[in-house]
C-alpha positions in Angstrom: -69.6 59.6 62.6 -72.8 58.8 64.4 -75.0 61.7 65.8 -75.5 59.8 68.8 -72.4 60.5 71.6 -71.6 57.6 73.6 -70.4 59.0 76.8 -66.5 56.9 77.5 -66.9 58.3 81.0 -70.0 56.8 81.3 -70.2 53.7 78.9 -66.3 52.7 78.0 -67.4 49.4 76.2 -70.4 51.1 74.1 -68.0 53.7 72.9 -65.2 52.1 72.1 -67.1 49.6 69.9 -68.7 52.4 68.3 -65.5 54.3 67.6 -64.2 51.0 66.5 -67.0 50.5 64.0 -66.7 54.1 63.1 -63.0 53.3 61.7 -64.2 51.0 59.8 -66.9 52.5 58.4 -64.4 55.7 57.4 -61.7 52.7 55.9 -58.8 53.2 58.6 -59.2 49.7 59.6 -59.1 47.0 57.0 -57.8 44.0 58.8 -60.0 41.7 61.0 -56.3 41.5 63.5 -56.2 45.4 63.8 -60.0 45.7 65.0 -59.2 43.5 68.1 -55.8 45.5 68.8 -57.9 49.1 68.0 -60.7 47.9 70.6 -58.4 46.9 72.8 -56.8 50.4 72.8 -60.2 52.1 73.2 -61.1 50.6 75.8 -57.9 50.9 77.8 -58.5 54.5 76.8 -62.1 55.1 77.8 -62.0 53.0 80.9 -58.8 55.4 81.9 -61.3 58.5 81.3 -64.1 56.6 83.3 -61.9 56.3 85.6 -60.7 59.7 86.1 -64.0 61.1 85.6 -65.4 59.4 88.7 -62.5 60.5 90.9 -63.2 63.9 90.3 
């Protein structure tokens, strides 16, 4: 993975495109249909920890 740690809590869109590209990269996605399903995912996910993180 990058050395460079995108925050979810702080930037959910950033990271989830750079975890998305990250999959990629490491050959867990192959299909151009499961990238826009995995982002989707992510950033369900990292909005939900930006979210939680800023209720605390």
């Amino acid at each position: 993975m990058n050395d460079n740690f995108i925050d979810p809590a702080k930037n959910p869109s950033t990271a989830a495109q750079q975890t998305l590209i990250e999959l990629i990269r490491a050959g867990h996605i192959k299909k151009s249909a499961e990238c826009f399903e995995e982002y989707k995912e992510l950033l369900r996910l990292y909005k939900h920890i930006e979210k939680t993180e800023t209720t605390k």
